[in-house]
C-alpha positions in Angstrom: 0.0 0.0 0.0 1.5 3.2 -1.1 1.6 6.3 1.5 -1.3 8.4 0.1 -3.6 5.6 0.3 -2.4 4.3 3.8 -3.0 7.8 5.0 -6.1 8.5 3.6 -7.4 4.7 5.0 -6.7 5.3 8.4 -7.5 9.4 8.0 -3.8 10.4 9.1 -2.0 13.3 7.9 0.8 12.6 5.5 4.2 13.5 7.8 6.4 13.6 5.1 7.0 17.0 4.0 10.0 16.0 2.2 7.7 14.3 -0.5 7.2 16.0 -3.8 3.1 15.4 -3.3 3.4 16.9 0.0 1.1 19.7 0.8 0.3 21.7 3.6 -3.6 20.5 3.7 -4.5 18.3 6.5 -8.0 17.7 5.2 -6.3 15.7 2.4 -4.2 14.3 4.7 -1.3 16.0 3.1 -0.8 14.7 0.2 -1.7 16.8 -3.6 -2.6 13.1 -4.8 -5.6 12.4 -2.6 -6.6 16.1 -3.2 -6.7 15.0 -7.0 -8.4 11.3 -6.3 -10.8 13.0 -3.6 -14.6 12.8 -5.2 -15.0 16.1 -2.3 -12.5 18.1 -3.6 -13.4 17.0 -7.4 -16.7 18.4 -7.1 -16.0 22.1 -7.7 -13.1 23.3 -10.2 -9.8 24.3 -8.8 -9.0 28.1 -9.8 -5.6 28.8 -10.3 -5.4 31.2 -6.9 -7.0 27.3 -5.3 -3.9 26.0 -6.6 -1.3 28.6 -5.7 -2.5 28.3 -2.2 -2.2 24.4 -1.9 1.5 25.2 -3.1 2.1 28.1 -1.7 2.9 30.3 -5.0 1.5 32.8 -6.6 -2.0 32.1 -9.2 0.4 33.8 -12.0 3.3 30.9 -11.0 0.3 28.6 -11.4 -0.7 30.3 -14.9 3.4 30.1 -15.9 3.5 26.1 -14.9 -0.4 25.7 -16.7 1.2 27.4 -19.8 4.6 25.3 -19.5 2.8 21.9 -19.0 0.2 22.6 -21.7 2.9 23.5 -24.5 5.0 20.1 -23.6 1.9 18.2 -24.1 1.7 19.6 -27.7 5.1 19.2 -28.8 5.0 15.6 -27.1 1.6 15.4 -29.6 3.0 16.9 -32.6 5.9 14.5 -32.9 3.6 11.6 -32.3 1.6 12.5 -35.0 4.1 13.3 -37.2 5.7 9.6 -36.6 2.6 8.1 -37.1 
């Protein structure tokens, strides 16, 4: 059984802060991948200012990492497509 899912069993907070899914949100015991999994906190959208305070940046770092993520995808698209 992986952490996030041992912690979120037994309703423990995730005391790992070293993690790279470590959060500072105890109602998600932690962790950024139960936030994500969590049907509660999937019912409303996250807004970029959500995000940036889950992670503790700004909503324009959010935007910059949104942007950076977004534009890898389509490169990683394009030269599928073009392979294929």
């Amino acid at each position: 059984m992986k952490c996030f899912e041992y912690n979120k069993k037994n309703k423990l907070p995730c005391q790992k802060n070293k993690c790279r899914y470590w959060v500072d949100n105890n109602c998600a015991q932690n962790c950024c991948i139960n936030i994500v999994r969590d049907d509660n906190f999937n019912e409303d959208k996250f807004t970029l200012q959500d995000i940036g305070d889950l992670f503790k940046v700004t909503r324009m770092r959010i935007c910059q990492i949104e942007k950076t993520a977004i534009n890898k995808i389509k490169s990683k698209f394009l030269q599928d497509t073009k392979k294929g």
